[in-house]
C-alpha positions in Angstrom: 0.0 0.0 0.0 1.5 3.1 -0.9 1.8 6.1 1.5 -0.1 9.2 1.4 1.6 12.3 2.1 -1.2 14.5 2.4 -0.8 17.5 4.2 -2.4 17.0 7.9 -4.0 19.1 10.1 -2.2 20.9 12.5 -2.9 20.8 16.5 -1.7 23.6 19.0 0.5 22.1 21.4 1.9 25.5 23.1 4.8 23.7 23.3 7.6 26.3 21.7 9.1 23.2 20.2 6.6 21.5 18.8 6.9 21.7 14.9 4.4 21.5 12.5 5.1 22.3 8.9 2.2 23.7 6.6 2.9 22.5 3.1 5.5 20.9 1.4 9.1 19.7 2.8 10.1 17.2 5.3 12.5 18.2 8.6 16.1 15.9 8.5 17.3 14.7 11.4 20.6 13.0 12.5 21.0 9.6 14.3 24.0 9.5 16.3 26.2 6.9 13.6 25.6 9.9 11.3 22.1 8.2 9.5 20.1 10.7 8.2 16.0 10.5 7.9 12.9 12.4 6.7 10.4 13.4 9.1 7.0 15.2 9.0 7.1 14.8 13.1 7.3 17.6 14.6 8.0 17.0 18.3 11.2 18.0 19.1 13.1 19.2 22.2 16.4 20.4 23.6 18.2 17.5 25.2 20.6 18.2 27.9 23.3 19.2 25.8 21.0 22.0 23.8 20.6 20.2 21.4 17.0 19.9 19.4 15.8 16.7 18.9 13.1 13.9 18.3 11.6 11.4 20.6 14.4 9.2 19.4 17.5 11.2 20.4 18.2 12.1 16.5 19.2 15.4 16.1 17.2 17.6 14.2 19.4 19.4 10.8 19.9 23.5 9.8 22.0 26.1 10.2 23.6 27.5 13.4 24.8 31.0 15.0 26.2 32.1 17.9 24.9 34.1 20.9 24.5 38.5 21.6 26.8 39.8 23.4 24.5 42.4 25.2 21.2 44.2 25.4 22.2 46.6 22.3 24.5 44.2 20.0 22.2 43.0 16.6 21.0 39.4 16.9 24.0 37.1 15.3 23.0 36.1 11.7 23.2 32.1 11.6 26.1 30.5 9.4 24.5 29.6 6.3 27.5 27.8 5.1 27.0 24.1 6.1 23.9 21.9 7.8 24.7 21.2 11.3 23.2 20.5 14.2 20.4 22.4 15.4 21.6 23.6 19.0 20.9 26.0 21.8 24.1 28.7 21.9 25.9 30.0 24.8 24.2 32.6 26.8 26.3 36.2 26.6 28.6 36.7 30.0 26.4 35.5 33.3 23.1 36.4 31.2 20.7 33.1 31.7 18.3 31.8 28.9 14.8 33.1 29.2 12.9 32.2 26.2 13.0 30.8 22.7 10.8 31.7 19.8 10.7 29.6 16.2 9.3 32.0 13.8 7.4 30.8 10.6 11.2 30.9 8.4 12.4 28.1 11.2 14.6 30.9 12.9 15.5 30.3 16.2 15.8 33.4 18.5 16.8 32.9 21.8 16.1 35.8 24.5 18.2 36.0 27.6 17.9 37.4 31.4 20.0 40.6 30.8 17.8 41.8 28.1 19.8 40.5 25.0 18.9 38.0 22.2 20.3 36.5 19.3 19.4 34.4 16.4 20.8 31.5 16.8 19.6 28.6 14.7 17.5 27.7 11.6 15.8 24.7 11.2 15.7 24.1 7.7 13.2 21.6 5.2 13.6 19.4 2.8 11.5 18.4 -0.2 11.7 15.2 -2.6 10.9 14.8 -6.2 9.8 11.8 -6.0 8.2 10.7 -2.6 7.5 7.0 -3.5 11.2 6.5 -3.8 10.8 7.3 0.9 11.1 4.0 2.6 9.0 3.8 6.1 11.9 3.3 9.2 9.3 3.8 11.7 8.8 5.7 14.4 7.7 8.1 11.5 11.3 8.1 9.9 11.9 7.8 6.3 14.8 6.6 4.8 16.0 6.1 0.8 16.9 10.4 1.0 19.0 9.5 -2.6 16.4 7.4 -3.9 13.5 10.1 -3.4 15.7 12.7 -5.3 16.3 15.8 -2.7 15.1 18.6 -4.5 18.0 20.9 -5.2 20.3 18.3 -5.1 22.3 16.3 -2.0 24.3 19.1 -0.8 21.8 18.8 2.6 24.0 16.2 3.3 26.9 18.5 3.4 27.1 22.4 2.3 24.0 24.3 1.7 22.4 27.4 1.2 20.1 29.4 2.6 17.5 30.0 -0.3 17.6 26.2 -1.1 16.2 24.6 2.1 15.0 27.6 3.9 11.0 27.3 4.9 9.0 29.5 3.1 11.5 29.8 -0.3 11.6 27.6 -3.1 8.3 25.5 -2.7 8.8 24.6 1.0 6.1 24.9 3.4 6.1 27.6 6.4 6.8 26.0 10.3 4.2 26.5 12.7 6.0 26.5 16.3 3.9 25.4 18.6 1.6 22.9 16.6 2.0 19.1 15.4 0.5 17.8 12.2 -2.1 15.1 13.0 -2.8 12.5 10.9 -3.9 12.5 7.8 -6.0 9.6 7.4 -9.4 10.5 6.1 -11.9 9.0 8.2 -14.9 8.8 5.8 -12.5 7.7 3.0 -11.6 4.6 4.9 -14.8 3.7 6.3 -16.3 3.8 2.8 -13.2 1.7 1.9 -14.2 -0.6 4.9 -17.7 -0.9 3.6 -16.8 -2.1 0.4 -14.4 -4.5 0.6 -16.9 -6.4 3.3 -20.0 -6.2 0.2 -17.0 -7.4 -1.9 -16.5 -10.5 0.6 -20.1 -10.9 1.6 -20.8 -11.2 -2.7 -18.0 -13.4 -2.6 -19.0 -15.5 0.4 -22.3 -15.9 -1.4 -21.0 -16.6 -4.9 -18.9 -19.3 -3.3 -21.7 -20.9 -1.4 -24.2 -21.0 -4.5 -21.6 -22.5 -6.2 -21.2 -25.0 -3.8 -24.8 -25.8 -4.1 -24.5 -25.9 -7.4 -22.2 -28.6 -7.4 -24.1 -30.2 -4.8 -27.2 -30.6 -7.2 -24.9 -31.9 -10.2 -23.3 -35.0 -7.5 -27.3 -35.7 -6.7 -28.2 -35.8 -9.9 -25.3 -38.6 -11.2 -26.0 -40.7 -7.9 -29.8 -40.9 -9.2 
């Protein structure tokens, strides 16, 4: 049966981390022998090393920056030359982190106790030209990333840039922080699927039993 990868509805969490994506693209995240897998779960969070990551450990993929340096120094651009892993950065001086905020690019702006804040991160999307060629892992993880053709080439396994896999540019969906995409299953699809494969048995059930009859009538007839 092939998969259907239908965009689902999305579900407020208020969790800051919590990731939904609205249209296309798929986050990447890292396992730690360096395995990398397509995901349409969202629900991430910082481990105890900062780092953002799944139910599963595996760290989730985009670009990184580095932390303000006081209340009126600019937010630090992130480094848009390679993928890494997405990671909370060190808070300025004796500053303490307050808050983070995942706007709908996938920027990650982290707002500390001295008044500061700096963006720090990007979490970035990936898209596929051909989605068939995704191979279930479970724990909704896709493998096969070369099969399915990354859209824009492989370099999200290495170098990238930002207009390629940012959110909202080139075809990707937006992220919605603080949501999860449900499932997409359609209810009333697959109850009227259920319904017709059990007429299809029932006529099929019936069609064998006549038959049987049937044959039943011919033996009674040569035994007369």
């Amino acid at each position: 049966m092939s998969t259907s990868f239908t965009q689902g509805s999305l579900e407020s969490t208020g969790n800051v981390t919590d990731l939904g994506v609205s249209g296309n693209g798929f986050f990447i995240v890292k396992d730690a022998s360096g395995n990398q897998y397509a995901t349409r779960d969202g629900s991430f969070h910082f481990d105890t090393n900062g780092n953002l990551v799944n139910s599963q450990g595996y760290k989730l993929q985009g670009f990184t920056g580095g932390a303000s340096t006081g209340p009126t120094t600019p937010p630090t651009a992130v480094d848009t030359s390679t993928v890494a892993d997405v990671k909370l950065a060190t808070p300025p001086g004796a500053a303490q982190l307050k808050s983070v905020n995942v706007d709908t690019a996938g920027q990650i702006t982290e707002f500390y106790s001295d008044g500061s804040s700096a963006v720090t991160g990007q979490v970035l999307l990936q898209n596929f030209s051909n989605l068939s060629g995704l191979t279930k892992q479970g724990n909704n993880l896709y493998g096969g990333l070369d099969t399915a053709g990354p859209v824009g080439g492989t370099t999200v396994f290495g170098n990238a840039t930002l207009t390629t896999y940012a959110p909202n540019a080139n075809g990707l969906g937006s992220i919605q922080s603080g949501t999860l995409e449900q499932s997409n299953v359609d209810l009333t699809e697959e109850f009227s699927n259920m319904i017709t494969m059990q007429r299809s048995f029932q006529a099929g059930s019936r069609l064998i039993t006549i038959s049987d009859s049937v044959l039943e009538d011919i033996v009674n007839l040569k035994q007369r």
